[in-house]
Backbone bond lengths (Angstrom), bond angles and torsions (degrees), N, CA, C in turn:
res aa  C-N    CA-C-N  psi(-1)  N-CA   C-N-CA  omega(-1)  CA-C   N-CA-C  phi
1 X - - - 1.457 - - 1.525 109.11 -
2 X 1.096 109.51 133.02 1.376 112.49 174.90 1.664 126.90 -73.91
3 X 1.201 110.13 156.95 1.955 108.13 -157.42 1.718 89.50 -122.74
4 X 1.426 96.26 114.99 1.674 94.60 148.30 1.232 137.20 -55.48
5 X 1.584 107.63 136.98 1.639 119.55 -169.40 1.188 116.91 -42.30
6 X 1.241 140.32 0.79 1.274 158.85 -164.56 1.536 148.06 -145.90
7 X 1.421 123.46 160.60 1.702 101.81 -176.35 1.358 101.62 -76.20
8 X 1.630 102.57 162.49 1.339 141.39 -174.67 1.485 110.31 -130.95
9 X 1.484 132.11 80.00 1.058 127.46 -168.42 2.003 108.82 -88.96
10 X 1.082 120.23 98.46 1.471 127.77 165.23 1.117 141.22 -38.82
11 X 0.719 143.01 71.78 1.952 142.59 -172.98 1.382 115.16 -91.11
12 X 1.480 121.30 139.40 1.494 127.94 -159.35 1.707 79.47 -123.69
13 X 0.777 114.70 116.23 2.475 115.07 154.35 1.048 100.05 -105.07
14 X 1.520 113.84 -9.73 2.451 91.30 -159.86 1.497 87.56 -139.78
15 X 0.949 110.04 151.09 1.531 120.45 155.38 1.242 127.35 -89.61
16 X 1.410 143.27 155.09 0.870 174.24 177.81 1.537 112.09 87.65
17 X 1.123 124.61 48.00 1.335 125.62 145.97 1.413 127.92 -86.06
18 X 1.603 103.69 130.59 1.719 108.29 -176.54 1.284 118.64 -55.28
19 X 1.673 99.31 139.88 1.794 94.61 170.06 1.318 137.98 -50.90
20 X 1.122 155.53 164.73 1.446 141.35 136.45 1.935 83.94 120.08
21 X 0.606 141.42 72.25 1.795 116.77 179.31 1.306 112.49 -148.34
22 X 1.909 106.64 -9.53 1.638 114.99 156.11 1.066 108.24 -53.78
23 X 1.448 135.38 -82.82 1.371 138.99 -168.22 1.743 110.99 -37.97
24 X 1.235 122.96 -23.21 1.863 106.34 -179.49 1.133 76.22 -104.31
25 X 1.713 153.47 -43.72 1.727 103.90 -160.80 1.338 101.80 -86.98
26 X 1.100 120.63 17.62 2.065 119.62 170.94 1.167 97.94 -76.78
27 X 1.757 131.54 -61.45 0.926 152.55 155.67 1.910 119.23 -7.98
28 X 1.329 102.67 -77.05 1.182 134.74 -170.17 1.739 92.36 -71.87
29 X 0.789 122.08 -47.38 2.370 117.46 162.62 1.456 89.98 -57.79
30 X 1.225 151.85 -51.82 1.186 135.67 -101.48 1.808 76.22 -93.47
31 X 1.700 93.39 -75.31 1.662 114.32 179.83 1.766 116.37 -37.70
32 X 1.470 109.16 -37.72 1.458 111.82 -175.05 1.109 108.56 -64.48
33 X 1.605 125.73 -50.07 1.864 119.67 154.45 0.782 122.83 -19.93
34 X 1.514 108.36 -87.72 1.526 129.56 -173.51 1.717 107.69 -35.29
35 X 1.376 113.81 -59.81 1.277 104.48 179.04 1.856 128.38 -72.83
36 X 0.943 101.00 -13.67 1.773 113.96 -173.08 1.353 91.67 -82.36
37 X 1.101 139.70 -40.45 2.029 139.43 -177.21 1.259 99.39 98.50
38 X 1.546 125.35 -15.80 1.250 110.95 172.47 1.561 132.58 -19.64
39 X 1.793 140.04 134.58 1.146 121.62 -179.50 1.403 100.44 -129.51
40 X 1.564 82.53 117.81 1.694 94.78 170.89 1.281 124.60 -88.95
41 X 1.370 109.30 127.40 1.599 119.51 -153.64 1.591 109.61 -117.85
42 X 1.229 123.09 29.53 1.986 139.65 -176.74 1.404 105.16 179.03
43 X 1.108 81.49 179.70 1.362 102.68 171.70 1.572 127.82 -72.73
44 X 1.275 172.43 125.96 1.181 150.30 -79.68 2.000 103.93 168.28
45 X 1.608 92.56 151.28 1.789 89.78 160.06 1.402 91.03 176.41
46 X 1.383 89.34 149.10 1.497 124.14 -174.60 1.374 131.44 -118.63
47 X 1.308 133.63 89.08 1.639 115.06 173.05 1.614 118.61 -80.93
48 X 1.684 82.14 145.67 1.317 99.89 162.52 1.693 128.22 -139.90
49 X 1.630 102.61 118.55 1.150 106.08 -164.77 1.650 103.77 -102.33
50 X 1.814 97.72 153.94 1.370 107.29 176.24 1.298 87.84 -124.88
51 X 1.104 89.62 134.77 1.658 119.65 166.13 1.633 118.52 -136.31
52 X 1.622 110.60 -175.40 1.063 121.98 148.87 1.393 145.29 -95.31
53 X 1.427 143.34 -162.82 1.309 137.20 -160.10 1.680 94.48 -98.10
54 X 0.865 123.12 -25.65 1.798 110.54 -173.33 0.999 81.55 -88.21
55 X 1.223 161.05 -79.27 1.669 153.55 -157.01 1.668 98.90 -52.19
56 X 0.557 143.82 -47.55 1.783 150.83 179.16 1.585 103.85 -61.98
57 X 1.181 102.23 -67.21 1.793 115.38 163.96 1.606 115.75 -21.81
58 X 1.690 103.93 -75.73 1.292 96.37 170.71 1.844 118.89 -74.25
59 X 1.044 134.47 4.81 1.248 121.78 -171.49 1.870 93.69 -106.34
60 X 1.013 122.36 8.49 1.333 128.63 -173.86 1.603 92.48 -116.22
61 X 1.311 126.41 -67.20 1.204 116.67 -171.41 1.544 103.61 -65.13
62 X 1.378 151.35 -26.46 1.641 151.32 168.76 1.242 84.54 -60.91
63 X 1.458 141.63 -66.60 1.892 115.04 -153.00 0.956 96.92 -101.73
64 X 1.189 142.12 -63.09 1.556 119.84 -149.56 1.839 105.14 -104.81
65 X 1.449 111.83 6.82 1.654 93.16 159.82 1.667 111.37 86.44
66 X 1.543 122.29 11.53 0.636 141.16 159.85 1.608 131.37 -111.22
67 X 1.256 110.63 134.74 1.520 113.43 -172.87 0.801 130.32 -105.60
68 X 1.645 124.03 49.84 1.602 122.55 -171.26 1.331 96.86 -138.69
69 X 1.669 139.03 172.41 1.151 119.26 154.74 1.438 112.02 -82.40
70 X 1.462 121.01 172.99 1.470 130.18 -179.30 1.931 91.04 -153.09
71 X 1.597 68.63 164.98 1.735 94.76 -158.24 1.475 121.03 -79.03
72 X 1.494 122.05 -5.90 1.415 131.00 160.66 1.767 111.72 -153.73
73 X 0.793 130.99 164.47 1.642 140.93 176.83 1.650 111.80 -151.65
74 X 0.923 97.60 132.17 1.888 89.14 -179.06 1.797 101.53 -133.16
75 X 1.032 105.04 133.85 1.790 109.28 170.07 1.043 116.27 -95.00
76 X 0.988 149.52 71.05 1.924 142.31 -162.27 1.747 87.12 -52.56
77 X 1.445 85.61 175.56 1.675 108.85 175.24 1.231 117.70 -133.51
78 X 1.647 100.21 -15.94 1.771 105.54 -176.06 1.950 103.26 -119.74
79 X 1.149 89.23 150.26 1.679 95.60 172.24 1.425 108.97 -41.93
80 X 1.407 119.29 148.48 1.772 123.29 156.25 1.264 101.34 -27.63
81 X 1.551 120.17 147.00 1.768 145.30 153.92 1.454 96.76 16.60
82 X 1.660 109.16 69.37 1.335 141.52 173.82 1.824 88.56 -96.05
83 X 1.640 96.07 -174.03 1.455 92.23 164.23 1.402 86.25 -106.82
84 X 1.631 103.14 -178.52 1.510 127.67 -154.26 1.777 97.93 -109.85
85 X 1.366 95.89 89.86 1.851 99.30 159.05 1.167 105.74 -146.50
86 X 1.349 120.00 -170.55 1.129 135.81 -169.50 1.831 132.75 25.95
87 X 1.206 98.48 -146.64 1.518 93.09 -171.85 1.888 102.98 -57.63
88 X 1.096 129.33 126.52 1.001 119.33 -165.08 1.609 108.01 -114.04
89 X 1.368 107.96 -21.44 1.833 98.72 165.85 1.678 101.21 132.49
90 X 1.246 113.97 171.31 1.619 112.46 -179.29 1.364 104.57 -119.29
91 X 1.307 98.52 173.89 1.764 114.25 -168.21 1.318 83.70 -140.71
92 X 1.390 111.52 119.52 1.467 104.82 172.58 2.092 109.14 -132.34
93 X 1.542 116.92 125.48 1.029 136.87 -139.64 1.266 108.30 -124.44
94 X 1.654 125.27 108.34 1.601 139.19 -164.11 1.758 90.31 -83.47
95 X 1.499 109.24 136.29 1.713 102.37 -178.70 1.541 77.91 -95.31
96 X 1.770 153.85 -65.71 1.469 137.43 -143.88 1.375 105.67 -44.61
97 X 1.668 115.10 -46.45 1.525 126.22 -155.90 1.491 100.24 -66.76
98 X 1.480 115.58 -50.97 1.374 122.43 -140.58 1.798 73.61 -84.19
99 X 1.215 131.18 -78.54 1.420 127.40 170.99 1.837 116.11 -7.70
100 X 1.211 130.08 -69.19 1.173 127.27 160.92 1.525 145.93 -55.88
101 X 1.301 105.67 -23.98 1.632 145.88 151.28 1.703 104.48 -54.02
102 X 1.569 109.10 -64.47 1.450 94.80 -170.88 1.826 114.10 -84.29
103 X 1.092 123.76 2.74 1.488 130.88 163.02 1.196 116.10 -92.11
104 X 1.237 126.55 -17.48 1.634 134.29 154.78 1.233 113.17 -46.23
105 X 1.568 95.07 -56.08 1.387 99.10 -155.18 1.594 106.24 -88.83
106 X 1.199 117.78 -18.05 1.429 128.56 -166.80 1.375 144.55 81.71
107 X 1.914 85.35 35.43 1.603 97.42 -168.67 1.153 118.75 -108.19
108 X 1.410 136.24 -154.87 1.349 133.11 156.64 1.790 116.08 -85.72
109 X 1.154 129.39 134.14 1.001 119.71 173.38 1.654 121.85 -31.21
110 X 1.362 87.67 -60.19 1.802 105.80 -175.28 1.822 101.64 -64.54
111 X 1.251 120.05 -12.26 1.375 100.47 148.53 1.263 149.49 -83.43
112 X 1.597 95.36 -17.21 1.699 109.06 -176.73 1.271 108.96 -79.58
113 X 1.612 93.47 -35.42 1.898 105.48 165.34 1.184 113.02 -38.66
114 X 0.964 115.07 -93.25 1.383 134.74 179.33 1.516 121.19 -19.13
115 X 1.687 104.22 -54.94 1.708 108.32 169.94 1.549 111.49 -70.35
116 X 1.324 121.98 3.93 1.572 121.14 -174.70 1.385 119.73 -106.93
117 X 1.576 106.12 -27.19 1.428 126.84 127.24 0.898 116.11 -9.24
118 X 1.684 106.44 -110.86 1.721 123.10 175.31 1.505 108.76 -22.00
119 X 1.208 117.84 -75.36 1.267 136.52 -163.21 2.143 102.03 -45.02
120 X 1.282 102.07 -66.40 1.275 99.38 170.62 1.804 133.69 -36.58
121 X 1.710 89.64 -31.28 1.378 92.57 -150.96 1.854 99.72 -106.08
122 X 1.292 83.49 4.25 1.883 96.87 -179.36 1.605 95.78 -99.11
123 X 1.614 120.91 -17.19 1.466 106.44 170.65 1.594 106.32 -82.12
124 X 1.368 131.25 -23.94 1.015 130.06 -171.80 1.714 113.77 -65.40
125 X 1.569 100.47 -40.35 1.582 103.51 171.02 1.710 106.64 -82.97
126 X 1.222 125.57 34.13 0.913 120.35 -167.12 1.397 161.49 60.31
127 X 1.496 117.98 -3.60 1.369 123.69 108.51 1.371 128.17 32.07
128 X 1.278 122.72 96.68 1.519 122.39 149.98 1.535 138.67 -153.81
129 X 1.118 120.45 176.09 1.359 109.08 -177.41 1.731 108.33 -158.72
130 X 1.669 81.79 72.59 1.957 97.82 156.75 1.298 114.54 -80.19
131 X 1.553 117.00 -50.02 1.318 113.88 -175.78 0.965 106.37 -93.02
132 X 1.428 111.42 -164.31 2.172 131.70 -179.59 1.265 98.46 -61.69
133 X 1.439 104.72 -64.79 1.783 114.38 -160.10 1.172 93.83 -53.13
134 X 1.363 112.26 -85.08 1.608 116.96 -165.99 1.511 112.50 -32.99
135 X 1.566 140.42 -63.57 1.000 132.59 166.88 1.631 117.90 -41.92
136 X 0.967 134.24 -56.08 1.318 127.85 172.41 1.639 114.04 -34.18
137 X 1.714 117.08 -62.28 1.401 120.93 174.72 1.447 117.37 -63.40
138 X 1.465 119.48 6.49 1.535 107.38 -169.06 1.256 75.46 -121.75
139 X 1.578 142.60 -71.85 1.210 134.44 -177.54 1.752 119.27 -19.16
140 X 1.690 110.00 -60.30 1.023 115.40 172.98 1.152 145.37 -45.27
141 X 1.886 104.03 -34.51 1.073 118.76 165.22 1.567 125.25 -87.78
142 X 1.044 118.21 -12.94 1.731 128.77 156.35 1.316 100.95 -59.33
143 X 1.408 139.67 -49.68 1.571 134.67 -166.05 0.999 108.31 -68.44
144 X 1.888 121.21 -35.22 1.625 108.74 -169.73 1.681 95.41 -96.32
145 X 0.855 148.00 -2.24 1.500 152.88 125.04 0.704 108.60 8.00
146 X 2.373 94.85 -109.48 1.392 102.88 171.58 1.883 134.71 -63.60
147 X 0.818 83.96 17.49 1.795 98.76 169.11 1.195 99.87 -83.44
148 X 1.465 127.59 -64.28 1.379 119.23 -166.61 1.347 117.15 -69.75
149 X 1.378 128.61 -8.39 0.911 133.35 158.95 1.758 137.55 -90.71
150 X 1.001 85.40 23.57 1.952 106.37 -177.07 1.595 113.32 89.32
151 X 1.015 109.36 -0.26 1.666 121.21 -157.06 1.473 116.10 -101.10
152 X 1.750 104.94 138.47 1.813 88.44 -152.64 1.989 92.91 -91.65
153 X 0.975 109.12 -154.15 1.830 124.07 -155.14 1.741 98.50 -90.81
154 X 1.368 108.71 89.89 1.763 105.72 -174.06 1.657 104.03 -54.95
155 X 1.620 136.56 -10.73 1.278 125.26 -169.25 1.695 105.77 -103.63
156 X 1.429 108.02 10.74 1.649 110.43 -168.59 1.448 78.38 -86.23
């Protein structure tokens, strides 16, 4: 699996998350670069925290004013489709949601992971999808993502 040009700092808050799950979201940064054109111009770092849904809960209802947990949150650190240095922002990742999310849907955990990854880390470069358009180009670019990474189309 391929390793982004950069640190990846890990944080555990909750327990029961499966082992092994650095290496695909190293992975899953690695490809989301590469494919976004982003140009990283220093040296760089990224957290990513796993947590749970009451920790998510309140970090959802403090920023965005909502009171439920949800299944990824990302804080960038750098302006929209900036270049890529420094503190670059967190991705922070509910294991109940994403756990119940990927049996919904009928996937593997470590896939929903993985697309929540991407997905997170494409808001960090700025990335979004309030509207049609914008969702369409961010969607799109999550598919050829997880494509390149063996992974089939989370919006089919």
């Amino acid at each position: 699996m391929a390793s982004p040009p950069f640190e990846i700092a890990f944080a555990h808050n909750a327990e029961g998350w499966p082992e092994g799950l650095e290496p695909l979201a190293e992975a899953a940064v690695a490809a989301a670069l590469a494919a976004s054109g982003a140009r990283q111009t220093g040296p760089a770092e990224l957290s990513i925290v796993l947590t749970d849904d009451a920790e998510q809960q309140g970090l959802n209802a403090e920023w965005r004013g909502m009171d439920k947990p949800t299944n990824v949150l990302s804080f960038p650190q750098i302006e929209p489709f900036a270049p890529v240095f420094g503190i670059l922002g967190d991705i922070i990742l509910a294991r109940e949601t994403l756990e119940r999310e990927a049996i919904e849907l009928d996937k593997p955990f470590t896939d929903h992971f993985t697309h929540l990854v991407v997905h997170g880390f494409l808001h960090i470069l700025g990335y979004d999808h309030i509207d049609d358009e914008e969702a369409l180009v961010m969607e799109g670019l999550e598919t050829q993502i997880l494509a390149s990474l063996g992974l089939s189309d989370p919006y089919q």
